[in-house]
N, C-alpha and C positions, 0 to 999 in steps of 0.2 A: 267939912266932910260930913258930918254927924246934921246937917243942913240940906245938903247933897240928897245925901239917904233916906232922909226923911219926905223929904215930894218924892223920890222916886215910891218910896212906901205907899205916898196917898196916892200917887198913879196907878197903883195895880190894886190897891183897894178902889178906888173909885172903878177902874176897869172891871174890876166884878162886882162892884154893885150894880153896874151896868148889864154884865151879866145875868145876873139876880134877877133885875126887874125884869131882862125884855123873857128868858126863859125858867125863871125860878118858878114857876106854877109848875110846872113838870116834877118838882120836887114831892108836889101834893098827892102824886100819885100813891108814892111808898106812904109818903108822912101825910096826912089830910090835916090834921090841926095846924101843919105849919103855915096852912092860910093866913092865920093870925099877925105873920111877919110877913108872907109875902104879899098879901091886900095892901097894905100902907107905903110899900115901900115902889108897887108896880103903880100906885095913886101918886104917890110924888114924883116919880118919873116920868109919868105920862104930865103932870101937870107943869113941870118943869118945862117940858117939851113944849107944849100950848104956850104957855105964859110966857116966854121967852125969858125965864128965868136964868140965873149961873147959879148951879148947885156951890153948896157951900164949901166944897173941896176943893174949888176951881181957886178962889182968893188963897186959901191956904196953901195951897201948891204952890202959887203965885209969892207968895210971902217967904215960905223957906226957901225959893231957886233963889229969891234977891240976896236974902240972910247969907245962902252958899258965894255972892258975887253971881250967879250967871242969870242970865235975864228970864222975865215970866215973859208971861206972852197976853195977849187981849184976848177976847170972847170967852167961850167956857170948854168944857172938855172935852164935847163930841165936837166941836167945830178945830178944834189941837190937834187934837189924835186920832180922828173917826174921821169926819166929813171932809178934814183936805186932804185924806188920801182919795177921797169918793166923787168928790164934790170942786167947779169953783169957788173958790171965796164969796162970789158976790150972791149965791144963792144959799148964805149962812140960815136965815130967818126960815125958808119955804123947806131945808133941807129939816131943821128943827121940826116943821109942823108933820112933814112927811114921817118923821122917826118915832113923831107922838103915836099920831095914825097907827105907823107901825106897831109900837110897845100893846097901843088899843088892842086892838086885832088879834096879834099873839095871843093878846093873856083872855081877851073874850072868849078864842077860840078853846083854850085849854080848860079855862073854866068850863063853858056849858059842856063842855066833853065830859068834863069829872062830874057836872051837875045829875046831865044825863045817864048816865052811870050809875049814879046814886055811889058815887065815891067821895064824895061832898057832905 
């Protein structure tokens, strides 16, 4: 049980980390220093994406559904939870590169916004 709860935990933390990256710059608005956390964290995710990476919470999920008995699953967390709602399976890697793209774009946009601005 206490197994159970725990990936469902790292589900919805990872779910918003996800969050985070692709629109946490909008946070920068009110907060501008909070750049500091979301620079690094919109760079790993973008790079995750490129790299064809699995973030680190993907094994971990993977590890306490086994611990609970019910089974993990392959690939990483937007291709689980995100891209097979979206997506075939067999276009896992292109949909990845496409979401990097995405996160890119997003957060370039917001940035030069706040640059321009002088909210930055």
């Amino acid at each position: 049980m206490l197994y159970r709860l725990s990936a469902d935990l790292i589900v919805v933390l990872h779910f918003g980390f996800v969050l985070f990256v692709l629109l946490g710059g909008l946070l920068l608005i009110k907060w501008p220093r909070f750049v500091w956390v979301h620079l690094p964290a919109a760079a790993w995710g973008t790079f995750v994406e490129f790299s064809g990476w699995i973030c680190p919470l993907t094994p971990l999920e993977n590890w306490l559904r086994e611990q609970a008995g019910d089974a993990g699953y392959a690939g990483d967390f937007i291709a689980q939870y995100l891209s097979a709602i979206l997506y075939p399976e067999d276009l896992a890697r292109k949909v990845q590169v496409i979401l990097g793209i995405l996160v890119l774009s997003i957060n370039l946009t917001i940035y030069s916004r706040l640059w321009w601005t002088d909210r930055l």
